[in-house]
N, C-alpha and C positions, 0 to 999 in steps of 0.2 A: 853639251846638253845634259842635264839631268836623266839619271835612270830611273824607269818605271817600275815603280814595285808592282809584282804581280798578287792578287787576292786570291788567296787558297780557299777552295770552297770544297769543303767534304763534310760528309755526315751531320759530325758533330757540329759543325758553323754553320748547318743550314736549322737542324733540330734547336739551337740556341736563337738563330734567328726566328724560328718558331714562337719560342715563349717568351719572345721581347714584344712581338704581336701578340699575342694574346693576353699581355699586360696592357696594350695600348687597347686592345677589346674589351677589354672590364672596365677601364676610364672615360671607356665612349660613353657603357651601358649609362652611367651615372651626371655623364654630361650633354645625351642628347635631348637638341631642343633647348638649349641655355645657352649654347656658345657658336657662332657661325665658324665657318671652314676657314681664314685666317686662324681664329684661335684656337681650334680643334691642331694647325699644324703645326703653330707652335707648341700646343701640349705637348704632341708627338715626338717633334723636334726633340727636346728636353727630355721627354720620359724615358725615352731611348739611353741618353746619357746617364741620367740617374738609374736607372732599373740594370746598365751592366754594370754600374756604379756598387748597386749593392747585389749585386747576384756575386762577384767578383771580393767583396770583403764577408757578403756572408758564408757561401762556397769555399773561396779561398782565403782568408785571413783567420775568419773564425771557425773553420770544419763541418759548417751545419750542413748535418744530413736533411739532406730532401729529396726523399725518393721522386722519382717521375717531376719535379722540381714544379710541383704545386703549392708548396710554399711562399716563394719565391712570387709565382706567376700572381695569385691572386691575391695575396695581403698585398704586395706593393702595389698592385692593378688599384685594387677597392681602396686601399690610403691616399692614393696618390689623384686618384679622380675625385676622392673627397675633398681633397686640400685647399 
């Protein structure tokens, strides 16, 4: 059989899972009332992927500082609900 990897959950991967929800909170602000709960969970789906997408080359690839990582949360929140 296959071995089960176990998910490390500590601080830091709960606080990061934090402000991947509150980027998916600023795409709501901007699309509720335009898009039923299918397409709201696809948003989600996706914006998950993209938003560790660029937290991960902006963070890590390119050094940008983002204290308290409000950068991060609400430009990509508000661009990304706009699109």
């Amino acid at each position: 059989g296959k071995d089960l990897h176990k998910i490390e959950v500590t601080i830091k991967t709960l606080i990061l899972g934090d402000f991947g929800a509150a980027a998916a909170m600023i795409s709501f602000g901007a699309l509720l009332g335009k898009c039923n709960l299918q397409q709201l969970f696809f948003l989600v789906f996706w914006e998950m992927f993209f938003w560790g997408l660029n937290e991960s080359l902006g963070a890590g690839s390119f050094k940008a500082t983002d204290m308290g990582g409000s950068m991060f949360v609400h430009a990509f929140g508000a661009y990304y609900g706009l699109a």
